[in-house]
C-alpha positions as CSV (number, residue, x, y, z in Angstrom):
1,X,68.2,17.2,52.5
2,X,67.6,17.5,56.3
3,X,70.7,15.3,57.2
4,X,72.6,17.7,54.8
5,X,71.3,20.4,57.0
6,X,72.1,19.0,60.5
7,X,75.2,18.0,59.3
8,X,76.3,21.4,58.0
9,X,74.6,22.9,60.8
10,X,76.7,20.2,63.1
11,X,80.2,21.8,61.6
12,X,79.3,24.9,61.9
13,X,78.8,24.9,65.5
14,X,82.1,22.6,65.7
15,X,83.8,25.2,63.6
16,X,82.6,28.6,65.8
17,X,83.3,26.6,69.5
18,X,87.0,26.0,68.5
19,X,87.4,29.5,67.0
20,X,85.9,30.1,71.5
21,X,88.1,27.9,72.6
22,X,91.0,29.4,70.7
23,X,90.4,33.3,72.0
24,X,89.4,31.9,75.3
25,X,92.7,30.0,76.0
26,X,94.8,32.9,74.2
27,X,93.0,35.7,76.1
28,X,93.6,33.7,79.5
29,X,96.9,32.7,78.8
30,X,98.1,36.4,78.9
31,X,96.8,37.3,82.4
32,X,99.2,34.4,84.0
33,X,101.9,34.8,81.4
34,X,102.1,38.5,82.6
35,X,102.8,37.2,86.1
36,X,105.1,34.8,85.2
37,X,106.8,37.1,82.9
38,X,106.9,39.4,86.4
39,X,108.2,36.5,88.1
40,X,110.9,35.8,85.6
41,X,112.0,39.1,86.2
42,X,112.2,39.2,89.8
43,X,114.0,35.7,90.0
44,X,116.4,37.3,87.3
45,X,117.1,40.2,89.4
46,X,118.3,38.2,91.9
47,X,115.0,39.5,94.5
48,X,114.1,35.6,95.6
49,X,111.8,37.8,98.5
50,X,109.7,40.0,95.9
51,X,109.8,36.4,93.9
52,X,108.2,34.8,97.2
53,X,105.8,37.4,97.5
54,X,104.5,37.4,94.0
55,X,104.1,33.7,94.2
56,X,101.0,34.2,96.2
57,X,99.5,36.1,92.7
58,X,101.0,34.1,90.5
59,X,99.3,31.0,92.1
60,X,96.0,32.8,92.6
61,X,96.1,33.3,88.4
62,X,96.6,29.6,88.0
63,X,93.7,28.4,90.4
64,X,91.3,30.5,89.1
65,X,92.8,29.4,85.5
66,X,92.9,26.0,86.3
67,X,89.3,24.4,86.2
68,X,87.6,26.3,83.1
69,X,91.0,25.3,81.2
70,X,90.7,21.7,82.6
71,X,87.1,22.0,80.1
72,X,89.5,22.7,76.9
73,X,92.8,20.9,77.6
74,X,94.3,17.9,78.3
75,X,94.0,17.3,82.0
76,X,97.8,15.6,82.0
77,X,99.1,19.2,80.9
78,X,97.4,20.7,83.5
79,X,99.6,18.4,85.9
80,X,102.6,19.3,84.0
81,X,101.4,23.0,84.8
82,X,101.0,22.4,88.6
83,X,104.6,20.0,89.1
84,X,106.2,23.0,87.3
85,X,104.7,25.7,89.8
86,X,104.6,23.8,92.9
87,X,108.9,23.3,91.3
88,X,109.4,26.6,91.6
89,X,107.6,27.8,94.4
90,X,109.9,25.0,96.6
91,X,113.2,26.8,94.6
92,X,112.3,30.0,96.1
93,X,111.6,28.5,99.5
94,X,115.7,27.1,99.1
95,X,116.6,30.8,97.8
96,X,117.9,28.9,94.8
97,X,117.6,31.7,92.2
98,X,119.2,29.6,89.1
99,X,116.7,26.8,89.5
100,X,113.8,28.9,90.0
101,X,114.7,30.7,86.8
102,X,115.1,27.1,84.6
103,X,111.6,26.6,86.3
104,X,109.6,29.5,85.5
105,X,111.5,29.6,82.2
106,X,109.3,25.9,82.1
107,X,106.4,27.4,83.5
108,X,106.4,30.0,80.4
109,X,106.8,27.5,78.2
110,X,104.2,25.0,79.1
111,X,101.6,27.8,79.0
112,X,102.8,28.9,76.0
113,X,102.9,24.9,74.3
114,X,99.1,24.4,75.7
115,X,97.8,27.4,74.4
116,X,99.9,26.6,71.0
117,X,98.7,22.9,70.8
118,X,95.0,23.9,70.5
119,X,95.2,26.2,67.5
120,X,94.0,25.2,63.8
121,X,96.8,24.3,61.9
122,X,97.9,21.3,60.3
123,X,100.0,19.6,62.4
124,X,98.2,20.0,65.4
125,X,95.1,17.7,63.2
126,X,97.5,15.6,62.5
């Protein structure tokens, strides 16, 4: 009966720290997906020096985003995350608007895979 118990009591704490993890990542995720989705704009627009500017935010975000989501994800997506940033920000510094767009375009979508690849479904357990 009282390995029944820890065991149950094991899951359950399993269960309620991914259902954290989940809400934690997803809560983050929209603070530096707004900036990016600002930056997007901007590089869209055209406006590479409003782009440069709001770099400076947009990596602030990340940093501060970086090391509590290094406790939750794989740390090689978190490099993926950083090449794709460090990418852009060296676009802007060439004014090349088309390949700063492809690149936060990737910057979007590597947040938004992370974030994905963490949720209970299926094929993310499998």
């Amino acid at each position: 009966m009282k390995q029944w118990l820890i065991l149950i009591i094991s899951l359950l704490i399993l269960i309620f720290a991914g259902i954290y993890e989940i809400n934690y990542l997803e809560n983050t995720s929209k603070y530096i997906l707004s900036d990016v989705r600002y930056a997007k704009q901007l590089v869209d627009l055209k406006n590479i020096e409003m782009a440069k500017e709001h770099f400076g935010s947009l990596k602030s975000t990340w940093d501060n985003l970086k090391q509590p989501w290094g406790i939750f994800i794989d740390h090689d997506e978190i490099g993926y995350l950083d090449e794709a940033i460090t990418s852009y920000k060296a676009y802007l510094d060439k004014n090349n608007a088309t390949d700063a767009y492809v690149m936060i375009c990737e910057v979007e979508r590597l947040i938004n895979h992370t974030v994905g690849k963490q949720e209970m479904e299926i094929g993310n357990i499998l």
